[in-house]
N, C-alpha and C positions, 0 to 999 in steps of 0.2 A: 707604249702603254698609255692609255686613256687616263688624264687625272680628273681629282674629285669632282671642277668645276666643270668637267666636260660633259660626266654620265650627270651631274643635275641641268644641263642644258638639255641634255637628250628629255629628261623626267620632265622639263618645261614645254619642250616640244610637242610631247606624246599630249600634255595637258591642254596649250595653250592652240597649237597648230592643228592636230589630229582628233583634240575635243574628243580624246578616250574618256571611257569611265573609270572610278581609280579605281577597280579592280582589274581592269586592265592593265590598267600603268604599271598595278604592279604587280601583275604575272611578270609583264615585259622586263621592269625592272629586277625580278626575282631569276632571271636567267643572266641578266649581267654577274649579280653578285655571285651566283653559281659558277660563275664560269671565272670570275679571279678568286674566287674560293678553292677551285682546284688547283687554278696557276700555282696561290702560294703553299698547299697543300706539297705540289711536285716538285716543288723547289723551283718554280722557274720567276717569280716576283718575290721580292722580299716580302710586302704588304700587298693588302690590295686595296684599291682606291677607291672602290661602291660602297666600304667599311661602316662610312658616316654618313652616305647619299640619306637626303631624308625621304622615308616612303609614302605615298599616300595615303589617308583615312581612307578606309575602305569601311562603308555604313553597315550594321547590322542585317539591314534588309536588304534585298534586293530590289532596285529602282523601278526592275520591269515590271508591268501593269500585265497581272492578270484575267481572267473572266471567271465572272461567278459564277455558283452554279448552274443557276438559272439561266445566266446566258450561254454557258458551254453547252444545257442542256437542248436551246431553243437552235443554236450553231449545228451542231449534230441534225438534230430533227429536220433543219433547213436543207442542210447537205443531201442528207437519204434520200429527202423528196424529189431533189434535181433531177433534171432531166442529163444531166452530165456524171456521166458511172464513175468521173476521176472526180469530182466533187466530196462523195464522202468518202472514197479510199482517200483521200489528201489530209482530211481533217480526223479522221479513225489515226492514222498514221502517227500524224503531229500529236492528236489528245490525246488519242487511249494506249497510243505505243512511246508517247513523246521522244519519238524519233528530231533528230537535228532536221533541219531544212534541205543540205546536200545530203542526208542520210536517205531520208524520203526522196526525194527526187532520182539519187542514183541508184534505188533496188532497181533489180532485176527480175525478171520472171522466173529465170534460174535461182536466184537466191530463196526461190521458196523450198521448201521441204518440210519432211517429217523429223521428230524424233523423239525416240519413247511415248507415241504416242499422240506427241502436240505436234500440229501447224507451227509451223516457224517460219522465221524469216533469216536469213544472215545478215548482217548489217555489218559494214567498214563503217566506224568509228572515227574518232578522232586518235592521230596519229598512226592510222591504217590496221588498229585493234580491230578484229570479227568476233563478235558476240552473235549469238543466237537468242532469237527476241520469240516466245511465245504468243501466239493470236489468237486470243480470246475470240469466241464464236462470229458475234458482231462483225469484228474486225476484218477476219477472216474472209466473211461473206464479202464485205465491200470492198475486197484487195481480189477476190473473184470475180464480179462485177465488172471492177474495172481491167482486168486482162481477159476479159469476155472470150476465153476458149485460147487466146495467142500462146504461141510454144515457147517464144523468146521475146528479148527486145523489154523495153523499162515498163516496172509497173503502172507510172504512172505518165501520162500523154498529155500535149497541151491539144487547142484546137486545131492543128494544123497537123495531130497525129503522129509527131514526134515527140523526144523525151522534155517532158514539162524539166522546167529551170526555176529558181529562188523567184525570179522574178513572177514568170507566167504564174506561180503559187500566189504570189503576195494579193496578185490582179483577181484571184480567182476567191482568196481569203475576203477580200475587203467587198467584194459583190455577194459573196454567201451572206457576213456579217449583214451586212446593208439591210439585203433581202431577210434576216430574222431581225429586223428592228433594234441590233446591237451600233451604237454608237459610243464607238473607242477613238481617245482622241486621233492615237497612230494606229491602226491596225498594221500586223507581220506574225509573220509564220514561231517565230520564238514564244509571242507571247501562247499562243500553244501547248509548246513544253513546260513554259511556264504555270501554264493552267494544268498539266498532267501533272505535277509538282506540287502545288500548292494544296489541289485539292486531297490527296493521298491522303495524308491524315486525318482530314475530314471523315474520310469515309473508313476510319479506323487502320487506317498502315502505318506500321512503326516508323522510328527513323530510319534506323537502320534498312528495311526493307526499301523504304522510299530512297534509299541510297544507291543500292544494287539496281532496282529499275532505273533510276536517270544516270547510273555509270559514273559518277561523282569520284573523283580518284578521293574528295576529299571530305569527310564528314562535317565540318565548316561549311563546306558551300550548298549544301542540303539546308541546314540549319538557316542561313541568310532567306530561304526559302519559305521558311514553315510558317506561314502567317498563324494557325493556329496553339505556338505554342504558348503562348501568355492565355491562353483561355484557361481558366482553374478546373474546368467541369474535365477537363484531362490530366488534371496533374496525378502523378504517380502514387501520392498518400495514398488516394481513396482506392488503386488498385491494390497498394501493399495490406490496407487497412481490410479489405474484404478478404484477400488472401488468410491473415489470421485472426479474422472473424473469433474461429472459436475458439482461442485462447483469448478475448477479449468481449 
């Protein structure tokens, strides 16, 4: 059995070595203590030793840098116009589906289909969960586009006409940006989802909805998200307060 001072050498580690973010740390850290939580649950440790590990602040917000509207709008725009058909199925993907990076990367052509009606996608997840992802029209067309008629084989291709990877995205991200006059300190495929995120409520989606599209096991890390909830012009008075208008 691992003692106290051990798992906060690990917690030092993960900080000092590996320069995680402390929500990383303490996911990572939140599987230790899960796991001598069961030990002494089963009777197999008296205590368990992660008991008093101290965990990281984890910030209100989310550190990752978003784009704003105007820039996600002029990104999109740049993408369509490419002369490269994986250009905007990559960035449709990432925005308007906020698909993960290996999410994108590893659809298939087989993973398209119907059902009741809507284009879909299947998507493996994280932890090897399949969800069924809907494609709005837009979308749709540029995930056509870019498997131009093929029967099989990944939706989306790097230059060399096999399956694009995080990387050949990242390369292809930061030359779109470029070419629409976006200047982000780091561009990467995350800040993406992170813009498919952010802006939801903007454009009037609940939390809870903006929850179910990014798959969020957790209402908490939505929330770290919602740059717009401290705006007052949303806050919920003015919705209750119209609701009973006419008793008031």
């Amino acid at each position: 059995m691992a003692a106290r001072l051990e798992i906060e050498r690990y917690v030092r580690w993960l900080q000092d070595v590996r320069r995680f973010q402390p929500s990383t740390v303490f996911r990572r850290l939140s599987v230790v203590v899960g796991f001598y939580r069961v030990c002494v649950i089963d009777d197999i440790l008296p205590h368990s030793p992660a008991d008093y590990v101290r965990r990281p602040t984890v910030p209100p917000e989310s550190p990752t840098l978003g784009l704003g509207h105007l820039q996600f709008e002029a990104l999109i725009t740049t993408a369509r116009l490419s002369a490269n058909p994986n250009d905007f199925a990559l960035i449709a993907m990432l925005g308007l589906l906020g698909l993960r990076i290996f999410e994108a990367c590893g659809a298939n052509i087989s993973d398209l289909g119907e059902e009741h009606g809507h284009r879909v996608l299947r998507v493996r997840g994280k932890g090897g969960k399949v969800v069924l992802i809907p494609l709005p029209p837009a979308v749709a067309r540029a995930v056509d586009h870019a498997v131009d008629g093929r029967l099989d084989g990944p939706v989306l291709r790097n230059t060399l006409g096999t399956r694009m990877d995080r990387h050949a995205a990242t390369r292809r991200l930061k030359h779109l940006a470029a070419s629409a006059g976006i200047r982000m300190p780091r561009m990467h495929p995350h800040m993406l989802r992170h813009t498919f995120v952010t802006t939801m409520p903007y454009a009037g989606v609940s939390l809870r909805d903006v929850q179910i599209a990014a798959r969020h096991a957790d209402p908490r890390t939505t929330m770290r998200y919602d740059r717009a909830r401290k705006n007052l012009d949303r806050h919920p008075n003015y919705i209750l307060a119209a609701y009973m208008a006419s008793g008031t």
